[in-house]
C-alpha positions in Angstrom: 0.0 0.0 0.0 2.9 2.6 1.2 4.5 2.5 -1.9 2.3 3.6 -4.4 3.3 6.9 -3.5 6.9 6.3 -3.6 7.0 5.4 -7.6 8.9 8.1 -9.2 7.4 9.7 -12.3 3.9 10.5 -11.3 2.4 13.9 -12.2 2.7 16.6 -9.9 -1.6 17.9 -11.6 -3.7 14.9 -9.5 -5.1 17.1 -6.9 -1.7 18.4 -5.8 -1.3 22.3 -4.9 2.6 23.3 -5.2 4.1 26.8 -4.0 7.8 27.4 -4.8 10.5 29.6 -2.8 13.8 29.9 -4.5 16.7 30.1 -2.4 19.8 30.5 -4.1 21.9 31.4 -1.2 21.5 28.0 0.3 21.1 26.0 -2.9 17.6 25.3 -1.6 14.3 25.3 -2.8 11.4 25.0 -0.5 7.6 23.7 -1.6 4.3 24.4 0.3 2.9 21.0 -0.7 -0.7 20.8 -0.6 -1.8 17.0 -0.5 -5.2 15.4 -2.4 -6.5 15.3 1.2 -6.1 19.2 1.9 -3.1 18.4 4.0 -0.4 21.0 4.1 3.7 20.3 4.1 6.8 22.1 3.5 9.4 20.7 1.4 12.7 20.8 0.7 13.3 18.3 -2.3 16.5 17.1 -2.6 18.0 13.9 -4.3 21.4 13.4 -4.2 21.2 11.3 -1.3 18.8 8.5 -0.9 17.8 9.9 2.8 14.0 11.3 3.3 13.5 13.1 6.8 9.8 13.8 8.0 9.6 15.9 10.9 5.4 17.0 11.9 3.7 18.7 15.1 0.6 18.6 17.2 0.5 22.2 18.6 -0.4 21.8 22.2 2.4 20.6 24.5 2.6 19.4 27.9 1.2 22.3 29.5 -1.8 21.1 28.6 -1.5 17.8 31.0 -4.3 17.5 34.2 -2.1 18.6 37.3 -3.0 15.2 38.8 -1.5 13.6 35.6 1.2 15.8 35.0 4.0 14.0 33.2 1.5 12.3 30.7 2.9 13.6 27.7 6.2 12.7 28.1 5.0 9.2 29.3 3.3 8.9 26.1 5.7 9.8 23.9 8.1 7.4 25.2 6.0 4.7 24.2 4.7 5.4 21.1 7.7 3.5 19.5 7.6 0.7 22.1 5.6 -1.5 20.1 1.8 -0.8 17.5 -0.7 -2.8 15.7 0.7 -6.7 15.3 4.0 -5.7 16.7 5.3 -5.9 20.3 7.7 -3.6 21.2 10.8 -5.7 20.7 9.4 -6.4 16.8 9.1 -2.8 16.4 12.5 -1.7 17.7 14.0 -4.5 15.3 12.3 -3.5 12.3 13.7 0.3 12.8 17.2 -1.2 13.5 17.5 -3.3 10.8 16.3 -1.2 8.4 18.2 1.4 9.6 15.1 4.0 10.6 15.2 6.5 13.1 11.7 7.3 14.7 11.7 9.5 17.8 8.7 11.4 19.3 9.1 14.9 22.0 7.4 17.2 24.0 8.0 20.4 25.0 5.4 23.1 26.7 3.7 23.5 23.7 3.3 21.1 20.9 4.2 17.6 20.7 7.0 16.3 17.9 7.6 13.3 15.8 10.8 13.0 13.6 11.3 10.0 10.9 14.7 9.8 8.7 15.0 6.7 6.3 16.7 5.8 3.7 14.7 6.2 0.3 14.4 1.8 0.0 13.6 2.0 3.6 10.5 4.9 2.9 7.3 2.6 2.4 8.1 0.4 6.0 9.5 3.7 7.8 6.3 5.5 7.0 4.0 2.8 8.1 5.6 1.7 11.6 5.3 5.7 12.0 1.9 6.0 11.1 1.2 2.5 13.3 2.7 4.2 16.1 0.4 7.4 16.1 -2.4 5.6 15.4 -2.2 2.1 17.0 0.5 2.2 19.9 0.1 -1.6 21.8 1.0 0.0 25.7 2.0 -3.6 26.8 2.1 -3.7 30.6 6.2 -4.6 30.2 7.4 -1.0 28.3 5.1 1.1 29.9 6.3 -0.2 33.5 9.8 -0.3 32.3 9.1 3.4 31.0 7.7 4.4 34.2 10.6 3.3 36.2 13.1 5.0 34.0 11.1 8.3 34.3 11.0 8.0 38.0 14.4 7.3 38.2 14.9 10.6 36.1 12.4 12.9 38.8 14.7 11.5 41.7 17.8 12.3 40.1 16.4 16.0 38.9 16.0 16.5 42.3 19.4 16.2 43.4 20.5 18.0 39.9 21.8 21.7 40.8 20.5 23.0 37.2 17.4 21.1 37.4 16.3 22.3 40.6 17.6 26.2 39.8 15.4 26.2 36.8 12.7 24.4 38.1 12.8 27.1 41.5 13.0 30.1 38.7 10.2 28.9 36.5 8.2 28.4 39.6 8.9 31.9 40.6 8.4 33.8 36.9 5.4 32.3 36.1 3.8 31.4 39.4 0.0 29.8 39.4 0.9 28.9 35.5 1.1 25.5 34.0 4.9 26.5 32.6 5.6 26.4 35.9 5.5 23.0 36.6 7.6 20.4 36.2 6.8 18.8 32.6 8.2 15.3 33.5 5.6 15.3 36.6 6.3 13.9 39.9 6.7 10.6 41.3 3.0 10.4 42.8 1.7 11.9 39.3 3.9 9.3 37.4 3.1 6.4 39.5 -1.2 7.4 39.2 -0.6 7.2 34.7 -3.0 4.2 33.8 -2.7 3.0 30.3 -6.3 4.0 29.6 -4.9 7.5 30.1 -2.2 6.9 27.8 -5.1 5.8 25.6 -7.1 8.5 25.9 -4.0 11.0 25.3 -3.7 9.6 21.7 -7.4 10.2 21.0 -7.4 13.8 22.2 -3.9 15.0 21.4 -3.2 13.8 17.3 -5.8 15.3 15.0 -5.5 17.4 11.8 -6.3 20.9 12.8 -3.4 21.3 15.4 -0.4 19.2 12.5 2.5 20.8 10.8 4.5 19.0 8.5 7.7 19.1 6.8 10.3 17.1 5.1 13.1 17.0 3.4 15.1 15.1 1.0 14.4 12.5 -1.7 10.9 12.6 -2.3 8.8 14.6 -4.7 6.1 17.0 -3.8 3.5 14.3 -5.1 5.0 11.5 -3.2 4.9 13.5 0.1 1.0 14.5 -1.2 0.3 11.1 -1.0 2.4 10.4 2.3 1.1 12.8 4.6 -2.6 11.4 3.7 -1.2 8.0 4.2 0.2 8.8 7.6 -2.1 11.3 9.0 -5.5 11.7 6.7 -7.1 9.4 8.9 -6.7 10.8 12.5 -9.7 13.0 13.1 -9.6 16.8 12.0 -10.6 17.9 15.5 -10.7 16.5 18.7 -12.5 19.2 20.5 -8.9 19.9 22.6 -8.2 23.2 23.6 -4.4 23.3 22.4 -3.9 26.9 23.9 -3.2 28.2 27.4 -3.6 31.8 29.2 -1.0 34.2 28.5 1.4 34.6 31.0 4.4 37.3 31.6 7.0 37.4 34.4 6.7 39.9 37.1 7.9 43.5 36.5 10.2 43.3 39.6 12.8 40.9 40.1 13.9 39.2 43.5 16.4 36.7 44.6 15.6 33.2 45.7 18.5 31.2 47.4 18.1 27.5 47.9 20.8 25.7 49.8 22.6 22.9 49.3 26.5 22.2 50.6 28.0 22.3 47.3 31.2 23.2 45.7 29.9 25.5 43.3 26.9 27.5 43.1 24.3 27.1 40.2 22.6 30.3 39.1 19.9 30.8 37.1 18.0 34.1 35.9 15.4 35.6 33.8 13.1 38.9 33.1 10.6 39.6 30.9 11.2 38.6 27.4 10.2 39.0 24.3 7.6 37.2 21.7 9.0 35.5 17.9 6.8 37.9 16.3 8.0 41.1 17.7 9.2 43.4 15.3 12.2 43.7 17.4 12.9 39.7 17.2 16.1 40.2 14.9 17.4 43.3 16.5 17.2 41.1 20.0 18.6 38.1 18.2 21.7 40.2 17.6 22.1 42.1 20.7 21.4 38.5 22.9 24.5 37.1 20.9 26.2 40.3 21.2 25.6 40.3 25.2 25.4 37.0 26.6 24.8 33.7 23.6 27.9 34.6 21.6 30.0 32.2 23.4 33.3 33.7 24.2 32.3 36.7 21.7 29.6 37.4 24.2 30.4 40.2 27.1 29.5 38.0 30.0 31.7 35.5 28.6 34.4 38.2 28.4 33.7 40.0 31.8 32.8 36.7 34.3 35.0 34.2 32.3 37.9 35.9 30.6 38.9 39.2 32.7 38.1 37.5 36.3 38.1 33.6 36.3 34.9 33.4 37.9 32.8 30.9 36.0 33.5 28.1 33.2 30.7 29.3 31.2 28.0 32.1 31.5 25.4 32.6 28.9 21.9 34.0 28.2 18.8 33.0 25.5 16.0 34.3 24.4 12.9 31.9 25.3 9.5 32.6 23.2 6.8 30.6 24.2 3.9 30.7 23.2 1.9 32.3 25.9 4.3 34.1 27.2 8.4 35.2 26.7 11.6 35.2 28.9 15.3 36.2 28.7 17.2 34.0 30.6 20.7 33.9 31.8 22.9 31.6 33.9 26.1 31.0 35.5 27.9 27.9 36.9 30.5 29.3 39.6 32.5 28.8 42.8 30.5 28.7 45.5 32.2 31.8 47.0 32.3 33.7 44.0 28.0 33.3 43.4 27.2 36.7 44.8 30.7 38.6 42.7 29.6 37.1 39.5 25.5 38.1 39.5 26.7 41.6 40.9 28.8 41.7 37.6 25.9 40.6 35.2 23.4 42.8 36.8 25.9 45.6 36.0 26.6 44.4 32.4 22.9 44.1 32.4 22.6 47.9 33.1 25.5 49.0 30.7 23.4 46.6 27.8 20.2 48.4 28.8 21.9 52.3 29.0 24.1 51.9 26.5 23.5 49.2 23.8 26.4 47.6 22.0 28.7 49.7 20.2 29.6 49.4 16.3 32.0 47.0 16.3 29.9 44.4 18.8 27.0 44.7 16.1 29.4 44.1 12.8 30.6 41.2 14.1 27.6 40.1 15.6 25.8 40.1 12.1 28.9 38.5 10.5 28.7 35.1 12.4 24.9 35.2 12.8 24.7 35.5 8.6 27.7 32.9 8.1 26.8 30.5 10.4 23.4 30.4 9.2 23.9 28.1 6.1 25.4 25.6 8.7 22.4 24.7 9.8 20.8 23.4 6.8 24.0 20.3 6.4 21.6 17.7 7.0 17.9 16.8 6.1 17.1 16.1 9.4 17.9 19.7 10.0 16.5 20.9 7.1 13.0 19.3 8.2 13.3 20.6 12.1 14.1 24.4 10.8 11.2 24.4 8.2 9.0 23.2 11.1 9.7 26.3 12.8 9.3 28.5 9.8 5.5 27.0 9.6 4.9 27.2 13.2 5.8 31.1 13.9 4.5 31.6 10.2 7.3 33.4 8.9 6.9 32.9 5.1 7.7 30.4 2.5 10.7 32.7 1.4 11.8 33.1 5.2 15.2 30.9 5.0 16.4 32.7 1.6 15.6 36.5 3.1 16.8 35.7 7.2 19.5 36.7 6.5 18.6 40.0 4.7 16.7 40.5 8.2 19.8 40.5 10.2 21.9 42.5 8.4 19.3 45.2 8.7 19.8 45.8 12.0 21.3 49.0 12.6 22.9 50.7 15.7 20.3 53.0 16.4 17.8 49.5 16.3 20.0 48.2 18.8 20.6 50.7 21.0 16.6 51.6 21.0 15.5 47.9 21.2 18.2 47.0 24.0 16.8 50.1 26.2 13.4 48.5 25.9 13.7 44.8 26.7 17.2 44.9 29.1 15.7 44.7 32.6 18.2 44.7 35.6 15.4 45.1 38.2 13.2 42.6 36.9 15.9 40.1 37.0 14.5 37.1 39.5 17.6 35.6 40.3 17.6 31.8 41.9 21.4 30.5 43.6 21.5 26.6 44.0 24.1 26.5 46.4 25.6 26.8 50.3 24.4 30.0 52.5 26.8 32.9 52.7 26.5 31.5 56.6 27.5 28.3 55.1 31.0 29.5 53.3 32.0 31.6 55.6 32.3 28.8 58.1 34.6 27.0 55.4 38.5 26.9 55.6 39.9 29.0 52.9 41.6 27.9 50.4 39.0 25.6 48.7 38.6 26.4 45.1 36.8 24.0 42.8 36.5 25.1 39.1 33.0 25.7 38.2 30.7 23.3 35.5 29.5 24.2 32.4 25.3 24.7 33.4 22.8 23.0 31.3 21.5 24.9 28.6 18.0 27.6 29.7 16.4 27.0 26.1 16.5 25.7 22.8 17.5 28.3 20.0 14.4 29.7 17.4 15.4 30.1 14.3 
């Protein structure tokens, strides 16, 4: 059945719809694909390589899990490959081996993920076991036990995890009373109360057509994705009556500092303000003045005044974190326990000289240099390729978006910074949270102790 609409040859006029975007920078071209069964995909068509990647979202995440439930949607997703329709989970995981597929599913707050990459003789099978696993996921009583234990395992470790609990504490405090607040892999009594008919019931309410994006890239032609993308999802319902959205939140105007103790080495901090949305007309000006101040790496001034200049930290950083009901900016720092109070004094002040006095000409040149000329790097693999023209459906930026990006950075001028970095840089609505021992605590130490400091987990994933 799957391969009818993998024959090569077939006309693209059968009911098909097909939008083109040039992109000559990138050597791509992109497709809005329009399937027979009104189903919309982007595509980046490519044949050079017999590889086909299929990346697709349900928009609603898990914020939208019942706080006695909470964890579900992770729970879910980690057994939606664990075995569907005739096979049990150790058939399934043997076909995608052997045949050399890679299926994963995700969640984050918002939406829930699916990613397939195959090789072009593999397609037909690859797009069935991922269409079996949407649509008729086994939840045998040994992988959704086995599951449950490993995510339990997981809370219990997170809760000895100096990151974990700093970000946890922070989003706790920013977005207090919301369901970003919580703690998306649940808790152990939340975990432990998941009965498979819930995990049943999840499937029904969370996969219909009215909340999918699709995209792919690779070897296939826009009429053999048509005929995919009905294959896999035309017959999950177009609604399921789900509310996929959730209140809009935003971070309180004034900051404060939350300290949570722990005999450590080294502290953990972590720190956000307000932030700001993807489509803010500012988005591209605060892209360049986040890498300028804090996600440039060692080309970032945090980097140069914590790291470089003093010693004080292995890494320091900040991101930009649009969600979809609300925004942040975070920021954190792994440091010496004794050094935690000197290193947020120092980012508050760069905080305040970002805020008064923007970044000056040379910060912004070189800024848009790397953002433009790493930009291309992300597109090396289809996998990649797929992910990125996800995103471009999801914050609806245009079929042209990767070709003009970036035309769109290098736009940014100095007055736009300066202007755009008075506006959103917020020293005192910085909530700060220190994972770490009380000031009590160190000064009760001998002297001399002096640990270096761990890289901290990463705030947020990057937007493109």
């Amino acid at each position: 059945m799957m391969m009818s609409f993998l024959r090569r040859g077939l006309s693209a006029a059968a009911g098909l719809a097909i939008s083109l975007a040039a992109l000559p920078a990138l050597g791509l071209t992109v497709q809005e694909v329009k399937s027979p069964g009104g189903l919309t995909a982007y595509l980046a068509e490519d044949h050079t390589t017999p590889v086909i990647a299929i990346t697709f979202a349900f928009k609603g995440g898990s914020a939208l899990d019942p706080a006695p439930k909470l964890g579900l949607s992770g729970f879910a997703v980690s057994l939606l490959d664990e075995g569907a329709g005739e096979l049990d989970s150790f058939a399934f995981q043997s076909e995608l081996q052997d045949r050399a597929i890679t299926l994963r599913f995700g969640d984050d707050s918002d939406m829930i993920r699916g990613n397939l990459v195959t090789t072009t003789p593999s397609a037909a099978r690859a797009l069935e076991l991922m269409r079996m696993a949407m649509t008729t996921p086994r939840f045998d009583t040994e992988p959704v036990e086995r599951i449950r234990r490993q995510i339990l395992v997981g809370i219990t470790s997170n809760q000895e995890s100096p990151g974990r609990i700093a970000r946890n504490t922070l989003m706790e405090a920013v977005f207090a009373g919301h369901p970003y607040a919580r703690e998306s892999d649940g808790t152990a009594e939340s975990v432990s109360a998941i009965t498979t008919d819930d995990l049943r019931a999840w499937v029904k309410s969370r996969f219909a057509r009215d909340r999918l994006l699709v995209s792919a890239a690779g070897d296939i032609t826009p009429v053999e994705l048509g005929k995919a993308i009905d294959a896999l999802f035309g017959d999950l319902p177009k609604a399921t009556g789900l509310n996929a959205t959730v209140r809009q939140v935003a971070a309180p105007a004034k900051g404060r500092t939350i300290r949570v103790e722990k005999d450590l080495a080294q502290s953990m901090v972590y720190m956000a303000q307000r932030g700001i949305m993807r489509n803010d007309p500012d988005w591209y000006i605060a892209t360049v003045n986040d890498y300028i101040f804090g996600s440039g790496s060692f080309a970032a001034r945090l980097m140069n005044e914590v790291r470089e200049k003093r010693g004080l930290a292995y890494s320091v950083s900040t991101s930009l974190a649009p969600y979809d009901a609300g925004s942040l900016m975070f920021g954190s720092v792994g440091t010496r326990a004794d050094q935690a109070d000197t290193s947020i004094a120092i980012i508050r002040d760069e905080w305040k000289k970002m805020r008064d006095g923007g970044p000056t000409q040379k910060e912004l040149d070189d800024a848009k240099q790397y953002l433009t000329g790493a930009w291309p790097l992300r597109f090396t693999t289809n996998g990649s390729i797929a992910e990125i023209l996800l995103a471009v459906q999801r914050d609806n930026l245009g079929l042209d978006y990767i070709d003009k990006r970036n035309g769109l950075i290098e736009a940014v001028t100095l007055a736009d910074a300066k202007r755009s970095a008075k506006r959103i840089y917020d020293p005192d609505g910085l909530t700060v949270v220190i994972v770490g021992p009380s000031p009590k605590a160190l000064s009760a130490k001998p002297a001399g102790s002096k640990p270096a400091a761990s890289k901290p987990a990463n705030a947020n994933p990057a937007k493109p």
